[in-house]
Structures are given as C-alpha cells and as structure tokens.
C-alpha positions as CSV (number, residue, x, y, z in Angstrom):
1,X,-11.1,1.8,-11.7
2,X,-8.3,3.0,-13.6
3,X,-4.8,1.4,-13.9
4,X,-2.8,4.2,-13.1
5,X,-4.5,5.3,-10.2
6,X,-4.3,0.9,-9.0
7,X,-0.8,1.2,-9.7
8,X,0.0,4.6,-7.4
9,X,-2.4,3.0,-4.5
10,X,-0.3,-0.4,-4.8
11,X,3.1,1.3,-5.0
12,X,2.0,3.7,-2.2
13,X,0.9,0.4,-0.1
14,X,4.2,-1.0,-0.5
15,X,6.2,2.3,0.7
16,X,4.2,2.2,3.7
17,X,4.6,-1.4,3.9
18,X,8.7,-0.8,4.0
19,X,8.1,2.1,7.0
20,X,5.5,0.3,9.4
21,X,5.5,-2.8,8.2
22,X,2.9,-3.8,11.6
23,X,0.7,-0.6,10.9
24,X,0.7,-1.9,6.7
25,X,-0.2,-5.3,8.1
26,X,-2.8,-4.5,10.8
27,X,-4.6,-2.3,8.0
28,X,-4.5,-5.3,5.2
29,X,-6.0,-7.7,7.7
C-alpha cells in the first residue's frame, strides 16, 4: 500500500469526518 495513496484516504476520512461526523462514525465502527 503506498503512502500517498494512505495519506489521501486518511485526509479524505477526516473531511468526511468534519461534514457527517455520525455517517464517518457509523462507517469506522
């Protein structure tokens, strides 16, 4: 897995994290 791509999945999780932060949730758990 490459870094970059970790990196754009992580900062992508967070921006949807900062939107729905119940939808971001209910999809970690």
């Amino acid at each position: 897995m490459c870094a970059s791509y970790y990196i754009r999945a992580k900062s992508r999780r967070h921006l949807c994290e900062l939107r729905y932060p119940a939808k971001s949730r209910r999809y970690l758990v």
